[in-house]
N, C-alpha and C positions, 0 to 999 in steps of 0.2 A: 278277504283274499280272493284273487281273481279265481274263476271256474276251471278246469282242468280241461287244458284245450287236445284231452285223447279224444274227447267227442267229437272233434270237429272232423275227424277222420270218418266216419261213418258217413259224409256228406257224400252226394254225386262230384263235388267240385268244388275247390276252396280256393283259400291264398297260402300260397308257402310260406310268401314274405311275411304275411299275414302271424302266421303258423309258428316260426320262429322269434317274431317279437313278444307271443302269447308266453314261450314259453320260459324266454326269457325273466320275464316276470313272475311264471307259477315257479317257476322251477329255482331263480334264484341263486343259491350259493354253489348247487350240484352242480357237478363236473358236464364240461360239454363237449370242450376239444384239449387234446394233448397231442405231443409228438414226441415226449421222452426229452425234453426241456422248458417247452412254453406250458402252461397248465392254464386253459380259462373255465371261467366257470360261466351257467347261461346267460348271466345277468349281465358276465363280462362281452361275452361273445356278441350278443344280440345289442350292446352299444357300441361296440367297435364297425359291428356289419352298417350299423347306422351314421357313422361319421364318414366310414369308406365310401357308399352307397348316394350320400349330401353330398360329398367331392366331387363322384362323378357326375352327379348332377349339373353340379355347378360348372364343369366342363364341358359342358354341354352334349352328354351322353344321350340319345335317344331311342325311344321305344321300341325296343327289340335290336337292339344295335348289341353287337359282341363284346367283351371287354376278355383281350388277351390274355391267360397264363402260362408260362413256359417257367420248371424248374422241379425241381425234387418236392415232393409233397410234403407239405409241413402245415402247424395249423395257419400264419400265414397266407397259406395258398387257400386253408380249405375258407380262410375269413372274407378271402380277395371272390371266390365264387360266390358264395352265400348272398355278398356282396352287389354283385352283377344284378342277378338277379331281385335284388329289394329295390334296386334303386330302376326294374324297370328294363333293362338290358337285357342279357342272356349272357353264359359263363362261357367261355370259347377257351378251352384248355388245350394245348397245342401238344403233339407227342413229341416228348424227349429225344428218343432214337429215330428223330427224321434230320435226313441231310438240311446243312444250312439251304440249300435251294430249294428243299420241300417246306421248310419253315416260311423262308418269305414266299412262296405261292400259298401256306396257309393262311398268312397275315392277313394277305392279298384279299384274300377269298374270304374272311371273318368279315372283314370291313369294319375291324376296328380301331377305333382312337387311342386308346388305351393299349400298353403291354405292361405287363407286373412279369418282370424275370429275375432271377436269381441270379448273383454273383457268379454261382462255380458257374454257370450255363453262358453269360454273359464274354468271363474268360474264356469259355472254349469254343464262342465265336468269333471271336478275337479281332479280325476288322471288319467282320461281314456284317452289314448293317440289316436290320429287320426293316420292313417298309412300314412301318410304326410309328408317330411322332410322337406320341405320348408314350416313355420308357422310363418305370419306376424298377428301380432294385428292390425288388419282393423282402430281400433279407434285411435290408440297409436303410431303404427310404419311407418305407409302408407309413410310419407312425408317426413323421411330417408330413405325408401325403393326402392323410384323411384330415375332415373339417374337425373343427375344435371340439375339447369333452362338450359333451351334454347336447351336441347336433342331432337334428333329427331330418330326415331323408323326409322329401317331398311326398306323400303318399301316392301307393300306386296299388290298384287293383287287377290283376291278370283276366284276358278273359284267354277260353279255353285255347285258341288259337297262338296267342303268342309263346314269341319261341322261351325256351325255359335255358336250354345248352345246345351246342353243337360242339358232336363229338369228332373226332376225325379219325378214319378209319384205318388200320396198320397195314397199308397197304407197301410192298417194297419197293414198288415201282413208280413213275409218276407222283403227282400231286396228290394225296388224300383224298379220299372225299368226302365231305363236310354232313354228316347224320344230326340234322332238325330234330332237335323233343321239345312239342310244346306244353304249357303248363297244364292243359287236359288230359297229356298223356302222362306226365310225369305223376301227377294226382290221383290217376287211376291206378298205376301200377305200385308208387310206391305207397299209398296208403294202405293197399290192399296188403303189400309185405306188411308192414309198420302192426297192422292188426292183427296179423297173423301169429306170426314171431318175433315181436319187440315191446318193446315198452320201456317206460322212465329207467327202468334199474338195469336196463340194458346198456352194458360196456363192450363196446365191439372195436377189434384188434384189425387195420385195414393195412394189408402191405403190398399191395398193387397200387401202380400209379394212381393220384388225383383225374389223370386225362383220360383214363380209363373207363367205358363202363360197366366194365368187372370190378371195379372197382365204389361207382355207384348204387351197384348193385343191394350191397350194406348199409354206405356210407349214407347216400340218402333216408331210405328207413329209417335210420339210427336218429338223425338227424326230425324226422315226420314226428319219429315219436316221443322224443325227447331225453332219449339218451347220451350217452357218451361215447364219441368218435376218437378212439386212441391211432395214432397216426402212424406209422412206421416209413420212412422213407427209401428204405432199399431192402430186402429180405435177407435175414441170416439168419441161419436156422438156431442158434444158441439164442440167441436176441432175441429171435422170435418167441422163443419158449420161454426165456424167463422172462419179457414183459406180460406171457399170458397169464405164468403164475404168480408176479409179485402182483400184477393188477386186476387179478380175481377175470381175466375177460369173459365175458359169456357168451359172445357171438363172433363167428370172424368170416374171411373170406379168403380161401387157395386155390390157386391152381393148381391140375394136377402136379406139376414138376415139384410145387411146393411141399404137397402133401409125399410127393415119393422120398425129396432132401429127409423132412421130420421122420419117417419109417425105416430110413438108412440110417438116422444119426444114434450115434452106441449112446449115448447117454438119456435117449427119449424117455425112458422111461422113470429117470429120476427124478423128475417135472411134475408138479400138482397139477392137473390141469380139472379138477374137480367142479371147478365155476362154470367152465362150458356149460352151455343148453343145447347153442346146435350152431352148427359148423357148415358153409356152403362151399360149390365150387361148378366152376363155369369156364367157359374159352376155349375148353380143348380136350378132345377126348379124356375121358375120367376113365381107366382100363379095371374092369371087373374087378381082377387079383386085386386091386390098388383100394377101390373100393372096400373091399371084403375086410383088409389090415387096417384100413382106418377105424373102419366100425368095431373092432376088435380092440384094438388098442387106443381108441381116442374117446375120451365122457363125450355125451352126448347126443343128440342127435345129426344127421345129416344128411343134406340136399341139395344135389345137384339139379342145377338149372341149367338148361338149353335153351337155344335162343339167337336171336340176332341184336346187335347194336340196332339195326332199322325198324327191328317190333314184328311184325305177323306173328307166328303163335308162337309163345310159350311151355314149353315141359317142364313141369316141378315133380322133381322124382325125389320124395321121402324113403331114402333110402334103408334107413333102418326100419320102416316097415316091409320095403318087401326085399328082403335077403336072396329072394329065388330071381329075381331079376336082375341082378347087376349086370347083365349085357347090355342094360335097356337105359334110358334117359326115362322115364317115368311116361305121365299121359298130358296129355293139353290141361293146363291150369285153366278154372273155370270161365268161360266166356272167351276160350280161344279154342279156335275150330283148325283142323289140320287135313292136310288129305293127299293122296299120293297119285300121282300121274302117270302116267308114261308119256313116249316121246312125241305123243299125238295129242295129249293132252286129256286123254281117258281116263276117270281112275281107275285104278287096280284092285283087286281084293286083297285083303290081309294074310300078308306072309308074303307078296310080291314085292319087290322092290323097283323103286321108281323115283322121280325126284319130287321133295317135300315142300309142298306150298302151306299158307297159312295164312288168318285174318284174326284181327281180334281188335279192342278197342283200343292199344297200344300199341301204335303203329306211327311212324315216325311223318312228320310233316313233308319232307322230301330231301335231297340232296339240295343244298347251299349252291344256288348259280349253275344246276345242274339238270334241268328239265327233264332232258334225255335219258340221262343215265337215270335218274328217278324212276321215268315208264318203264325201261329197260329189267328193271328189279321188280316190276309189277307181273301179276297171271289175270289178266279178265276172263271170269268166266261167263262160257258164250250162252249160258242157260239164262241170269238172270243181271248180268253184268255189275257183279260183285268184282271187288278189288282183293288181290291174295298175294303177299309177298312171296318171291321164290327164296327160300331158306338159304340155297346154295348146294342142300347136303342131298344123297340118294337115301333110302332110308326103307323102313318094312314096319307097319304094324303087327302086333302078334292078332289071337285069337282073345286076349284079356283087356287091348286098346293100348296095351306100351308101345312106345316108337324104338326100334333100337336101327342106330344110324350103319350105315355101309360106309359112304364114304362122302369126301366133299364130289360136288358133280366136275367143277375141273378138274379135277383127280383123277377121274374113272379112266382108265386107259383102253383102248380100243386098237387090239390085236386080233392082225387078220380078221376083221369084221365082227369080233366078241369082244363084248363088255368085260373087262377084268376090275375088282374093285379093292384097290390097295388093302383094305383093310384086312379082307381073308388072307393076303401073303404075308400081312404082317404077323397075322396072330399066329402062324406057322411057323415062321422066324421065333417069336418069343416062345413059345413051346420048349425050344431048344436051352435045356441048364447054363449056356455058354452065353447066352444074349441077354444083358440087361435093356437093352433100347433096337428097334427098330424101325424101319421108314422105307417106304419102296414107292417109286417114282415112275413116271415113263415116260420115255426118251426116245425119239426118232432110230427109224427103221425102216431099209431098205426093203428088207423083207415083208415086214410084215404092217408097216404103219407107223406103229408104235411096241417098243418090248419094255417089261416092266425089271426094273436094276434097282437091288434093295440096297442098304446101309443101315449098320450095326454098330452097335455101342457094345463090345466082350467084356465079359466080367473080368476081374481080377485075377490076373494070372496066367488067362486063355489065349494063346499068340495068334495073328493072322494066320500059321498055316493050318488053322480049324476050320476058315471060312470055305471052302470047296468044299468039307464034312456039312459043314451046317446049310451048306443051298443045297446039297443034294438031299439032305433028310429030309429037308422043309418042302422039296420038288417031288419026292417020291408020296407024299400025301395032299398033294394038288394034281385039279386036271390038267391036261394037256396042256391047255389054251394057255393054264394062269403061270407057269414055272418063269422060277425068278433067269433071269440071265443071263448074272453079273452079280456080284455079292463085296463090298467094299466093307472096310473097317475105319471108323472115324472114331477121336477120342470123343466129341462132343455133341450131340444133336444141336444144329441152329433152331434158337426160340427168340420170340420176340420178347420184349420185358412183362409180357403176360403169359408167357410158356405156349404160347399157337409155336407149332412146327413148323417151319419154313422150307414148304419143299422147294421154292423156287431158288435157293440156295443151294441145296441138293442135287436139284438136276443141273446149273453151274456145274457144279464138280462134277459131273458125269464123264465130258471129254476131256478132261487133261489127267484122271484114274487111265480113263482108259487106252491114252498116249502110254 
């Protein structure tokens, strides 16, 4: 019987593709990918990756060249990745909710031959063509598209440098922009999960997109170490709970929105969720209370990960160990370093807040055709000219080394010549028994710069004419500088298909409220 390829995780550096065909083989009959229809097992999975992987070959795919996916995640989609990269390319997953003219500037910008899209996604482009010449229906074609049973893909060996995926980034505006992981980075980071918290009899429930890497987050581990990748293609919280309990899951991955749907739903608690080990969550504020209910009501352990798609440091906050922190995102994951600046580039002491840079050995190759915008994301430091991602976010360490974030630094609003940071007016807002969601932006001002105007999701029952109660209670316990207003009522918070808040949706709505 072949060796058990969890050793090979403990290397500086390996082969994924490598990694997967290993396991294929030790692993055999065990479950690898599902989605709630298709069921493969590893032996199936890892000859399928190898006929897809021969094809593209044969098309003349090369080294480090993208191969497109666009379509609702299925296994599929997750065979069509795995795929890319064995055969030597990189997996170039395109986001769903970008306009047909953000998709062909993706295309554009992947510089791939290949596109594998789904039917429903295909229809709802309808005549707008992708600048793609190679277009396979991911649902329909896949299984005449790969080379015949028993093919095997050209070998290929990664060295650390080459690309692994390019993610693209949810941005609302503009073209995306194309986030580099190469296989050195991908190796450090998800190995290091994989040994952590996974293993063969790990069955992990993923219901964020495949184009995700909140989504990667899991699914790769899962995949490093030779578990089972259960697929979900769109999140419903009934769904979501009976696939966890008829399929024993042990590891999953939510964002908050997901995790608040599961703690609203009346029947959560008729659900075995007893298999859980540990549960993560990433993308977008994780709000204390929210935290606090999970650990109460959910098996398991759980940890929230902070972080960027581009890499500099990581926070792994093992939240059921420390209960007294849920304000906080945990501490730098080991061999990532963190540090807080101000606006001159000094750092600060702890308990200041400042904006959060970061390095570590998972750090993204650069933006795709993007030089600029690359440096632009970068901090040199002038001491010994080290490279430090800027995070994006303002942030404060405590007295113990936890980070807890203020806010994103575009965010920060600048009234009358004071920093205001969305997050204190929000938590204000929530306080109030009347608000189940809040968000406060800031908007152009004659007076002052800029003035900060919230937006409210009211519990059931609470009519709009609360809201001039609830900004004035929420104003009488802020300073001066920070009072909300303007106070709107919306039935829905705008999120992306990863639950990130969309303020720049928010401030839209700003002048035609306030016509």
């Amino acid at each position: 019987m072949a060796s058990d390829p969890a050793v090979q995780l403990d290397a500086e550096f390996g082969s994924f593709p490598g990694l997967i065909q290993a396991w294929g083989e030790f692993r055999g009959d065990a479950p690898a990918l599902y989605d709630g229809t298709t069921d493969l097992s590893w032996r199936e999975a890892a000859a399928l990756v190898e006929r897809i992987a021969a094809r593209l070959q044969a098309d003349g795919l090369e080294r480090g060249q993208a191969v497109a996916i666009l379509g609702t995640s299925t296994v599929e989609y997750a065979l069509v990745f795995l795929a890319a990269i064995r055969a030597g390319g990189c997996a170039a997953p395109l986001t769903t909710s970008a306009s047909p003219e953000q998709l062909a500037g993706m295309a554009t910008d992947s510089g791939a031959i290949h596109l594998f899209i789904d039917r429903a996604k295909l229809n709802e482009l309808g005549d707008f063509t992708l600048p793609i010449a190679s277009q396979i229906v991911l649902d329909e074609e896949l299984y005449t598209f790969m080379a015949p049973e028993g093919t095997r893909a050209a070998p290929f060996e990664p060295a650390e440098n080459d690309p692994f995926n390019i993610i693209y980034s949810s941005g609302t505006t503009g073209i995306p922009k194309g986030i580099v992981h190469s296989h050195g980075m991908r190796w450090r980071q998800m190995t290091f999960r994989a040994s952590l918290n996974y293993g063969k009899d790990s069955r992990t429930l993923t219901s964020t997109p495949l184009y995700s890497n909140t989504t990667m987050a899991v699914f790769l581990p899962t995949m490093y170490s030779g578990g089972c990748a259960s697929i979900m293609g769109k999140f419903d919280t009934e769904k979501w709970l009976q696939r966890a309990q008829d399929e024993r899951i042990t590891h999953t991955m939510l964002v908050p929105v997901q995790y608040r749907r599961l703690m609203q739903f009346d029947r959560f608690d008729d659900f075995d969720l007893s298999a859980m080990k540990m549960k993560y969550c990433t993308s977008a504020p994780f709000p204390a209370d929210l935290k606090g209910e999970v650990l109460k009501r959910m098996p398991g352990g759980l940890i929230e990960i902070y972080g960027m798609t581009e890499g500099g440091v990581a926070c792994i906050f093992p939240v059921h160990e420390h209960p007294d922190k849920l304000h906080t995102v945990g501490k730098p994951a080991p061999g990532h370093f963190l540090k807080v600046i101000d606006e001159n580039g000094n750092e600060v002491p702890p308990g200041v807040a400042g904006e959060l840079i970061g390095k570590s050995s998972t750090m993204m190759l650069g933006y795709k055709n993007q030089p600029e915008k690359t440096r632009e994301g970068y901090w040199i430091d002038p001491e010994d000219g080290s490279t430090w991602q800027r995070m994006g976010d303002v942030g404060r360490v405590d007295a113990d080394g936890f980070v807890e974030l203020v806010g994103r630094t575009k965010d920060v609003i600048i009234s009358g010549g004071f920093n205001i940071f969305p997050i204190d007016l929000e938590a204000e807002l929530l306080k109030d028994e009347r608000v189940a969601e809040a968000a406060v932006v800031g908007v152009p001002s004659e007076s002052w710069g800029e003035t900060p105007v919230g937006f409210v999701v009211l519990k059931p029952g609470v009519g709009e004419d609360a809201l001039e109660d609830i900004r004035t209670v929420a104003n009488s316990r802020l300073g001066k500088t920070q009072r909300v207003a303007e106070l709107y009522a919306i039935d829905d918070m705008p999120r992306s298909h990863i639950g990130k808040l969309l303020k720049t949706e928010l401030r839209e709505q700003v002048p035609a409220k306030a016509r």
